[in-house]
FIDREN-295049 format. One record per residue: x, y, z of N, C-alpha, C in turn; residue in three letters. Coordinates in steps of 0.05 Angstrom, whole numbers, plus 5000, padded with zeros to 4 digits. Example, Ala and Ser with C-alpha at 12.3 -4.5 7.8 and 13.67 -1.06 7.14 Angstrom:
% FIDREN-295049
 n_px n_py n_pz ca_px ca_py ca_pz c_px c_py c_pz  aa
 5264 4886 5156  5246  4910  5156 5264 4934 5156 ALA
 5257 4955 5142  5273  4979  5143 5258 5001 5157 SER
% end
This chain:
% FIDREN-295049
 n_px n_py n_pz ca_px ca_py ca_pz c_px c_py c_pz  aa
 5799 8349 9038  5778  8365  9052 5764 8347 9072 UNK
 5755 8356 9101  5753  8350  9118 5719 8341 9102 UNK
 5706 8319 9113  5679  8309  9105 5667 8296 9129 UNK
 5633 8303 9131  5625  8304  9156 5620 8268 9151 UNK
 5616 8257 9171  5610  8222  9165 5579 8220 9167 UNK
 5577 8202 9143  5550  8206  9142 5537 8212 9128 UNK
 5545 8244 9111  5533  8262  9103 5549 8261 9072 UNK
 5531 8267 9046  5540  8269  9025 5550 8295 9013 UNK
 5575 8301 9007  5569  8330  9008 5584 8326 8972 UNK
 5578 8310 8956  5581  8313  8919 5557 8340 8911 UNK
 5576 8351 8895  5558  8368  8869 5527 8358 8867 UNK
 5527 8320 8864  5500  8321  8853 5477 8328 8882 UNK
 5492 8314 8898  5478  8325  8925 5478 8347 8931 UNK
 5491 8372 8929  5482  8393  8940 5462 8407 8919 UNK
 5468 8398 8881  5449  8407  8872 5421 8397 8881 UNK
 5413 8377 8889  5387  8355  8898 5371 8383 8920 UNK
 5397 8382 8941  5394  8392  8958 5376 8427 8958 UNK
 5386 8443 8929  5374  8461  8923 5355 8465 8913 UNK
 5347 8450 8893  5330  8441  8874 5308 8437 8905 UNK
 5314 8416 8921  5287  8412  8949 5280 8439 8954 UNK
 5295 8453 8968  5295  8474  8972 5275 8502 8954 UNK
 5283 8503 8929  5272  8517  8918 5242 8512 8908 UNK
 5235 8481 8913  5220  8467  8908 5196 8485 8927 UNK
 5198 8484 8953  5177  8497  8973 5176 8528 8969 UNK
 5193 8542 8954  5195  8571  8958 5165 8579 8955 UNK
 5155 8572 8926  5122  8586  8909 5102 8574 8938 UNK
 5106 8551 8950  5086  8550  8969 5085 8575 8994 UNK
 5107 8574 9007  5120  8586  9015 5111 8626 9019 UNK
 5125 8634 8994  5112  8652  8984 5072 8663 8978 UNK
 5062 8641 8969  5036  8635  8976 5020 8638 9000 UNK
 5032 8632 9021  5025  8618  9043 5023 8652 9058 UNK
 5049 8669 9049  5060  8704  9061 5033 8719 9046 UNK
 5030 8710 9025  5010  8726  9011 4982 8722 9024 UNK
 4973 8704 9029  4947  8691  9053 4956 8707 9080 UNK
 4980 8702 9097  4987  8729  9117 4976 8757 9122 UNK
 4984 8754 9083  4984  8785  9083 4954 8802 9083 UNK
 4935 8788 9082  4903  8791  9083 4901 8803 9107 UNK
 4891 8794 9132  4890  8809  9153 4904 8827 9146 UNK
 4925 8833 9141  4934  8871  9149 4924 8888 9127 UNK
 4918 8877 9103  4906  8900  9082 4875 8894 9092 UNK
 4856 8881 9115  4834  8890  9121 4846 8913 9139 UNK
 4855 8908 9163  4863  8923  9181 4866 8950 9174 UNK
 4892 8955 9158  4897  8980  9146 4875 8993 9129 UNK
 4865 8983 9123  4834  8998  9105 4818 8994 9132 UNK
 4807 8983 9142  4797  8986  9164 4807 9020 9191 UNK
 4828 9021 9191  4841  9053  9210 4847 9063 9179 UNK
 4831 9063 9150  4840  9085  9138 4869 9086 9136 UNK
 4886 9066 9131  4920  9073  9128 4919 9061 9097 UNK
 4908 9082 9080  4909  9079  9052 4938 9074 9033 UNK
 4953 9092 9042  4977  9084  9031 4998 9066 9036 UNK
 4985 9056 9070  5002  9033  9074 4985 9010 9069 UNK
 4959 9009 9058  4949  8983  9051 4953 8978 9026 UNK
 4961 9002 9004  4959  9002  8989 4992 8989 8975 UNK
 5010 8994 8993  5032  8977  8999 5035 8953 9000 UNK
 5018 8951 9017  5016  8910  9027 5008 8897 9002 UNK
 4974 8914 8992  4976  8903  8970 4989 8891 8947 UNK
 5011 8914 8945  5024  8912  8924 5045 8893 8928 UNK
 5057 8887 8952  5073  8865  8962 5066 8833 8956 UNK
 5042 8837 8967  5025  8805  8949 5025 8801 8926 UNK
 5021 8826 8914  5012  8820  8890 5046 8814 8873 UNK
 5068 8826 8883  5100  8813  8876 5096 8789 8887 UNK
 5091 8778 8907  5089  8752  8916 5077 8733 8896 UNK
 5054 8742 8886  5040  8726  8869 5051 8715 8850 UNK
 5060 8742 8833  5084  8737  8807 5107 8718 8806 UNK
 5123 8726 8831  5142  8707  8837 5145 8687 8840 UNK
 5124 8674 8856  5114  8643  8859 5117 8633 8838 UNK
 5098 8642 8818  5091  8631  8789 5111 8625 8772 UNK
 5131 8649 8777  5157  8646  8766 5177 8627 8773 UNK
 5181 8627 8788  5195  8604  8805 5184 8578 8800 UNK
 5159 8575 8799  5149  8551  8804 5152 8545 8765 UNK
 5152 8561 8755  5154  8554  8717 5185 8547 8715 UNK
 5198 8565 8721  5228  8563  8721 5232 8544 8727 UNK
 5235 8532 8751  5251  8515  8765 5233 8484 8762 UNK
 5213 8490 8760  5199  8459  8755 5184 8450 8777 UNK
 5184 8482 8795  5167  8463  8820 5136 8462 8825 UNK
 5123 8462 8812  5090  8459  8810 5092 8439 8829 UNK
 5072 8440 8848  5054  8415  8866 5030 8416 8873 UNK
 5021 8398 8876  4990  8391  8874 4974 8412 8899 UNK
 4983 8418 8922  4992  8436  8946 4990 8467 8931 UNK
 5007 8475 8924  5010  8504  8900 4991 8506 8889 UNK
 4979 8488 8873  4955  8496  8855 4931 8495 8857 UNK
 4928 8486 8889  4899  8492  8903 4906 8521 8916 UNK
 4926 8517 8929  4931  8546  8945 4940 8573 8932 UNK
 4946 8580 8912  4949  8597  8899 4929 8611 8887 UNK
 4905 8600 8878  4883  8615  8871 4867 8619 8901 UNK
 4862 8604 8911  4860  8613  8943 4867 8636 8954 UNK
 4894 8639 8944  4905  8666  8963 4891 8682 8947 UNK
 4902 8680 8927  4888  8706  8912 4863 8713 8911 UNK
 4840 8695 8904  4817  8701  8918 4812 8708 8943 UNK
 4826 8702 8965  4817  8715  9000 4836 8744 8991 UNK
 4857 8744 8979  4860  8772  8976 4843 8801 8965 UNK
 4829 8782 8942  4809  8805  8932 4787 8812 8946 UNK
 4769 8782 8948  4742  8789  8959 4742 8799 8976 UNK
 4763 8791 9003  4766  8805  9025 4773 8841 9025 UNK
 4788 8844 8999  4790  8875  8997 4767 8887 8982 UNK
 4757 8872 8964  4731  8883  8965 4706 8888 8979 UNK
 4704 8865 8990  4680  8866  9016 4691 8899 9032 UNK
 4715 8899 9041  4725  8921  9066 4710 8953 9042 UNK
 4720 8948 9021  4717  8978  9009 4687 8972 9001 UNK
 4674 8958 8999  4642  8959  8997 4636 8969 9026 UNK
 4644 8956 9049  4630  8963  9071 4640 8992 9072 UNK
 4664 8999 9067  4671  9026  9072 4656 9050 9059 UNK
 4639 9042 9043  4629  9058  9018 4651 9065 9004 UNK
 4672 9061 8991  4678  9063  8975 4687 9051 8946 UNK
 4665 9033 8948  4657  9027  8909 4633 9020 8919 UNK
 4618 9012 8901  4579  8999  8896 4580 8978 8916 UNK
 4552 8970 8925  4554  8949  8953 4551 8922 8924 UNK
 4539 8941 8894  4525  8919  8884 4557 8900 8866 UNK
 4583 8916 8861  4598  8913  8848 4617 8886 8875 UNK
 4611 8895 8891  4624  8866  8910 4600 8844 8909 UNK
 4581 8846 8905  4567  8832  8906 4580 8807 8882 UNK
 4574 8820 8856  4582  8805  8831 4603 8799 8835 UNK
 4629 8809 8850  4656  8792  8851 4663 8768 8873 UNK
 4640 8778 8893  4646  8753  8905 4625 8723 8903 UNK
 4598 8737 8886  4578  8714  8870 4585 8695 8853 UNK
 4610 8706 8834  4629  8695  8812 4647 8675 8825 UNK
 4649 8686 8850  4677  8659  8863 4667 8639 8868 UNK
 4644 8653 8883  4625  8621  8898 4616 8607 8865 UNK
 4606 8614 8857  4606  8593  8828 4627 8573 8819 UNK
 4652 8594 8815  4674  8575  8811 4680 8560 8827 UNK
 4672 8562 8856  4691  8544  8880 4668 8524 8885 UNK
 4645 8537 8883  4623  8515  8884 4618 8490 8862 UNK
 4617 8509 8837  4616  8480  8818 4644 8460 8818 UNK
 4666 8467 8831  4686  8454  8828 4688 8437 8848 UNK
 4682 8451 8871  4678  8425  8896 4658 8402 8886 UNK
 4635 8411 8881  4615  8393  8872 4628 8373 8848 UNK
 4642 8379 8833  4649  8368  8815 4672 8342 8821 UNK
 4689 8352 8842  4703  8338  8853 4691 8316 8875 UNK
 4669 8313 8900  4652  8301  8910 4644 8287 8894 UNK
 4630 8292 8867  4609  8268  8856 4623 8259 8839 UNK
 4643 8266 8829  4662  8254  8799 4697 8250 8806 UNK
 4698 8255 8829  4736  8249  8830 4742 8282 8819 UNK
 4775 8277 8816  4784  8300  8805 4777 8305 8784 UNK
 4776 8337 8784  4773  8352  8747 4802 8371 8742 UNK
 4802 8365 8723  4810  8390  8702 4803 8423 8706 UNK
 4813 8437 8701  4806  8465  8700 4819 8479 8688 UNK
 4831 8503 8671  4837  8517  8657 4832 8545 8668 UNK
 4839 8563 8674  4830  8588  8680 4815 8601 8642 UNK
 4790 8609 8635  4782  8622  8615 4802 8648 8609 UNK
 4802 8661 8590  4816  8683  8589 4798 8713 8589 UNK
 4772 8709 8598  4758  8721  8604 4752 8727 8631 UNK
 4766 8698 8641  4770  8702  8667 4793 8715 8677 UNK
 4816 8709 8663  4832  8729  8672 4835 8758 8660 UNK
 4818 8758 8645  4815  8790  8648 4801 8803 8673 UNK
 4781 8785 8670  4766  8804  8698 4784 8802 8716 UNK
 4797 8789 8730  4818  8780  8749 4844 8819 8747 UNK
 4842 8814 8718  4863  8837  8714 4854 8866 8724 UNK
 4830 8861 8716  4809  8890  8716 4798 8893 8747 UNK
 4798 8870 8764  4791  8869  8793 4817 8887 8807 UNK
 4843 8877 8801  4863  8890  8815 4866 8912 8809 UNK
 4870 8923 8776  4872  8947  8764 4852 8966 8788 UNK
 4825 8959 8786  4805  8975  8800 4819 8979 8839 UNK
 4821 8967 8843  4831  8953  8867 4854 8987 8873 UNK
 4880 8979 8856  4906  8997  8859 4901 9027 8863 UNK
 4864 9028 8823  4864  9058  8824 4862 9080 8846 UNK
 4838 9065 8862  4815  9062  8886 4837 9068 8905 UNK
 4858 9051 8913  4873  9048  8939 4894 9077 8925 UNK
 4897 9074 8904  4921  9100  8897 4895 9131 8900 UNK
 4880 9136 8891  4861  9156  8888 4855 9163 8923 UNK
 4859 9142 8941  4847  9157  8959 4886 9159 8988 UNK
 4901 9144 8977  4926  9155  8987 4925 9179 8975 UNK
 4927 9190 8951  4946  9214  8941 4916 9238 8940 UNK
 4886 9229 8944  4879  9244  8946 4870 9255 8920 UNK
 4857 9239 8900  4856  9241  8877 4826 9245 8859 UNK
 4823 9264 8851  4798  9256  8844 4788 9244 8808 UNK
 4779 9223 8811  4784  9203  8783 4751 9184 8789 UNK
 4741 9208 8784  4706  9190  8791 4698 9176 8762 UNK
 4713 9182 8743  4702  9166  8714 4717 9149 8707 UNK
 4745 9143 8714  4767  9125  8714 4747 9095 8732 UNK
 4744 9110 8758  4727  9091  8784 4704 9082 8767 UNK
 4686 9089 8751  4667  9088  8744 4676 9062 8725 UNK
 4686 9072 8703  4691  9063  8686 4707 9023 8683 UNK
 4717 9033 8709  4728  9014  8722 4711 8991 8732 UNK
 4695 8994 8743  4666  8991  8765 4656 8970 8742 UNK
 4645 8992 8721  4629  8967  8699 4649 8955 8693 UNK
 4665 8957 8682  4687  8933  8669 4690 8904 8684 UNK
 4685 8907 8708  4685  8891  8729 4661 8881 8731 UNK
 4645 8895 8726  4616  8880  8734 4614 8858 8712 UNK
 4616 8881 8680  4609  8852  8657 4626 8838 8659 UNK
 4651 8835 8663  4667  8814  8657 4664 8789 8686 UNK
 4659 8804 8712  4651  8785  8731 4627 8769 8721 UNK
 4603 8780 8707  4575  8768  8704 4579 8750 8681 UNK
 4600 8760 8669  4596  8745  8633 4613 8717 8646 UNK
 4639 8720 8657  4657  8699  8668 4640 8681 8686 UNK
 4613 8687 8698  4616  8674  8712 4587 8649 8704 UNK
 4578 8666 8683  4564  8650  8671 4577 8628 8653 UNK
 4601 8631 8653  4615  8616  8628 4627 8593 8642 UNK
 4632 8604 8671  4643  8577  8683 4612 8566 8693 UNK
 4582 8568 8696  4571  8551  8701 4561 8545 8681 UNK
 4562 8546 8660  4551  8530  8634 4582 8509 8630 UNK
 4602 8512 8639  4628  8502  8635 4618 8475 8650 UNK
 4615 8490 8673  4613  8465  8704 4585 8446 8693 UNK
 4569 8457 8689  4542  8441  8674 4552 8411 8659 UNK
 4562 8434 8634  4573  8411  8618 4588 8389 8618 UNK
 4600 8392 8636  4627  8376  8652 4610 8353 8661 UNK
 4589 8353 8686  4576  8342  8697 4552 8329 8679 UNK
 4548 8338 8662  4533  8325  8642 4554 8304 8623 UNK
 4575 8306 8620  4593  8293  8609 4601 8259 8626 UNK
 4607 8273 8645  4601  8253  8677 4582 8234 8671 UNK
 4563 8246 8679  4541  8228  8684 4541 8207 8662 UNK
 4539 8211 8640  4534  8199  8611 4563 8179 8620 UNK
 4581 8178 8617  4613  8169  8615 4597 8137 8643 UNK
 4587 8150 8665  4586  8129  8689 4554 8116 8680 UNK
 4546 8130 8659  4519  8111  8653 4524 8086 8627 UNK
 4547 8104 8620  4550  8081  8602 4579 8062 8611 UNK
 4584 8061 8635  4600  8044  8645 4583 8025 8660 UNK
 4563 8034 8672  4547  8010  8698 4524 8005 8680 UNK
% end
C-alpha cells in the first residue's frame, strides 16, 4: 500500500488521531450551545414560541451530549469545565430575563434565578483571586433547582406554542423554583464563607 512520506498512517496513529479529535467534540458542542442563546432571545422576542421552544430543546441535547462524550471517551478539560456551566447559565438567565420582561412568569421569580448565579459566580471568582484555585461540587439541591428551572422553562415555552392553559402547573412550578433557587443559594454562600474561612486560617498558620 501506497504510504504518504512523512506521515504515520499505523492503527496506533490513527487511533491517537481519533481519540484528538473526539477530545474537542464536548467543547465544541458547548461552544453551539452559547450560539444558540441569541436565537432563543430573538425568537421569544417576535413571539416564535414554538420555534424557540425548539432551539431550546436543541441545547439542551447539546448539553447532554457533551457530558456524555466527555465521560465516555475521557475527554474532560480544564476549558469544558469552566465553559459548560457558562453555557448553561447564559442559556437560562438569559431565557428567563426575556420571559420576565415579556410578562410571562413573576419579574420577582427571575429575580431569584439570576441573584443565585451571581452568588455562585461571585463567591467563586473571589475565591479564586484571593486563594488560587478551588474545588467545587455542584450541591444536589442545586441541581434540582437547575432541573426545576428548565422543567418550568419547557412547560411555559410548550403552554404558550400549543396554546395551553396550565396556570397551576405554572404556578406550581414558579414556587418550586423560587425555594429551591433561595435555599441553594444560601447554601452555596454559607459553602463559599466557609471555604474562605478555611483559607484564611490554613495562610495564618503558614506565615
Amino acid at each position: 500500500m501506497y504510504r504518504l512520506k512523512g506521515r504515520d498512517n499505523s492503527p496506533q496513529a490513527f487511533a491517537i488521531q481519533q481519540h484528538t479529535l473526539i477530545f474537542y467534540i464536548p467543547n465544541i458542542l458547548t461552544l453551539a450551545r452559547i450560539g444558540l442563546v441569541p436565537f432563543v432571545i430573538v425568537l421569544l422576542q417576535d413571539q416564535q414560541f414554538m420555534a424557540a421552544l425548539v432551539v431550546f430543546l436543541v441545547a439542551g441535547v447539546t448539553d447532554g451530549l457533551d457530558g456524555w462524550i466527555a465521560k465516555r471517551f475521557d475527554a474532560r478539560t480544564e476549558l469544558g469545565a469552566i465553559l459548560d456551566p457558562l453555557a448553561d447559565k447564559a442559556l437560562l438567565v438569559s431565557t428567563y430575563v426575556m420571559l420576565s420582561i415579556m410578562q410571562l412568569i413573576p419579574f420577582w421569580l427571575m429575580v431569584a434565578v439570576v441573584f443565585r448565579d451571581v452568588i455562585i459566580i461571585s463567591g467563586y471568582l473571589i475565591m479564586v483571586i484571593f486563594y488560587g484555585s478551588v474545588s467545587m461540587q455542584p450541591l444536589r439541591l442545586s441541581k434540582i433547582n437547575t432541573f426545576l428551572q428548565i422543567g418550568l422553562i419547557l412547560v411555559v415555552l410548550s403552554a404558550l406554542a400549543w396554546q395551553l392553559k396550565i396556570p397551576i402547573i405554572v404556578a406550581m412550578l414558579s414556587y418550586s423554583v423560587l425555594i429551591t433557587s433561595i435555599a441553594s443559594g444560601v447554601a452555596y454562600a454559607y459553602i463559599w464563607s466557609m471555604k474562605a474561612l478555611s483559607k484564611s486560617d490554613e495562610i495564618s498558620r503558614q506565615g
